[in-house]
C-alpha positions as CSV (number, residue, x, y, z in Angstrom):
1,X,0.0,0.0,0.0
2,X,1.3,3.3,-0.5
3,X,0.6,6.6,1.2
4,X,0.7,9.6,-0.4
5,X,-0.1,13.8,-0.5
6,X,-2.1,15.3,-2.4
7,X,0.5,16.9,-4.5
8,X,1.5,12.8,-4.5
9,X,4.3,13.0,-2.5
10,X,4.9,9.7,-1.3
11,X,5.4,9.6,2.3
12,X,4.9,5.6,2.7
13,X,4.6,2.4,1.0
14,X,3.9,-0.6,3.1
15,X,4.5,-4.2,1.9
16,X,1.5,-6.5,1.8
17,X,0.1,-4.9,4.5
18,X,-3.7,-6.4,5.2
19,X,-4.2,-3.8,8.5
20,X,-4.6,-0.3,6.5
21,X,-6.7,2.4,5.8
22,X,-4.7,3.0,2.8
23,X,-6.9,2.9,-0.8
24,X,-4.3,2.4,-3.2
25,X,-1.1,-0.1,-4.2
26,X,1.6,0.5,-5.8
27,X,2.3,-1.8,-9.2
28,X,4.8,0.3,-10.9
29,X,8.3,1.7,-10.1
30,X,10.5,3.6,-12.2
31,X,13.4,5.5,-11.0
32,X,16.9,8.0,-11.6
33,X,20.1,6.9,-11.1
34,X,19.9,8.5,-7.2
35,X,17.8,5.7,-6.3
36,X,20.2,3.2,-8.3
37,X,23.1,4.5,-6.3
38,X,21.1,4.0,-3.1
39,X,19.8,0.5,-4.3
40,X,23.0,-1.1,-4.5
41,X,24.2,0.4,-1.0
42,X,21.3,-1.1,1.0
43,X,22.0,-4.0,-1.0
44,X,25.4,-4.3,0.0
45,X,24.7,-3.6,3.6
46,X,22.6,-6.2,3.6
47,X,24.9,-8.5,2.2
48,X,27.6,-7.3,4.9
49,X,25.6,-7.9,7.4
50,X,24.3,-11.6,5.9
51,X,27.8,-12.7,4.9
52,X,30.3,-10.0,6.3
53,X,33.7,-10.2,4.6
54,X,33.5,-13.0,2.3
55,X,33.3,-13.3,-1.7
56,X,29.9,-14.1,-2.4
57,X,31.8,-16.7,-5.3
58,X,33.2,-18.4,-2.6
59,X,30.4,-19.2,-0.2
60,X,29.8,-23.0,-0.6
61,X,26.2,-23.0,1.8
62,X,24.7,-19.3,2.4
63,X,23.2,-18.4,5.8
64,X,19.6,-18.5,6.3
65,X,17.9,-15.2,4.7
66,X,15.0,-13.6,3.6
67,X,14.2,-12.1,0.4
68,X,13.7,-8.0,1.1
69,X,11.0,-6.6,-1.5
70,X,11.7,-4.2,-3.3
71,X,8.9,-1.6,-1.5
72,X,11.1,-2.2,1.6
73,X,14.1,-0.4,-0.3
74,X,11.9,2.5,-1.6
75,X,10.6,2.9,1.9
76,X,14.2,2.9,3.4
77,X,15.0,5.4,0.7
78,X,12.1,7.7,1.7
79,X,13.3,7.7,5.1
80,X,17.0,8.8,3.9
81,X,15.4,12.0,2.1
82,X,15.2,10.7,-1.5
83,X,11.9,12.0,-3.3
84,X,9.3,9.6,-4.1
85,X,6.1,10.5,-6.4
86,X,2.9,8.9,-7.3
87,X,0.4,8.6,-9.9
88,X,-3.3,7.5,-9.6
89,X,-4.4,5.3,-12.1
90,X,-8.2,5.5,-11.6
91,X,-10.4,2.8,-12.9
92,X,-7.7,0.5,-12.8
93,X,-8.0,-3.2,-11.5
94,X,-5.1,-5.2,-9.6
95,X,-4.7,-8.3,-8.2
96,X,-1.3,-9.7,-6.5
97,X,-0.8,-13.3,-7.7
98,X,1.6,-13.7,-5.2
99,X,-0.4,-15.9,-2.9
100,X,-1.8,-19.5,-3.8
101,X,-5.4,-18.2,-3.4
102,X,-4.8,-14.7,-5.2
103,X,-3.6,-16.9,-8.2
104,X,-6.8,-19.4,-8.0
105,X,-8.8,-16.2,-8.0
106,X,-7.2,-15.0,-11.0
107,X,-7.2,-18.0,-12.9
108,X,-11.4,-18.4,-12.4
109,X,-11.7,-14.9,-13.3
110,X,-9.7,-14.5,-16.4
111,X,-9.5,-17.6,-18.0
């Protein structure tokens, strides 16, 4: 879900989150080369702090980990300062696949 100003200023985007208020998703991300630079050092932070000091090439079994969406790293960004925008798209129709019964749903209404 994302939270946003009227001029649509993003001031939040929350992952999957089923306790909101919050009337619209985000589906869409496209970004400058600010957010690239700031992509690949939470990326490498997180890999830091996952492996430390070793080549990734050279890790025969990697510690247990979870996968961090990428609405997590334009959150974190939004925190650091970095300017965020959205645009409505009203009349539009969404439906995350991402869960077993999303999918089923999908598959009885579209096919």
């Amino acid at each position: 879900m994302v939270e946003f100003e009227e001029t649509g200023r993003v001031v939040g985007i929350y992952e999957k989150s089923a306790y909101t208020h919050l009337p619209y998703m985000w589906a869409i991300a496209v970004w400058q080369p600010s957010f690239t630079k700031f992509l690949h050092q939470f990326v490498s932070q997180r890999q830091h702090t996952l492996i430390g000091d070793q080549i990734p090439q050279g890790i025969k079994e990697f510690p247990a980990y979870a996968e961090t969406p990428i609405g997590d790293v334009i959150h974190a960004a939004l925190k650091t300062g970095l300017r965020v925008e959205a645009e409505v798209l009203a009349g539009g129709f969404y439906l995350d696949i991402g869960t077993p019964d999303n999918l089923r749903t999908a598959m009885a209404q579209f096919t």
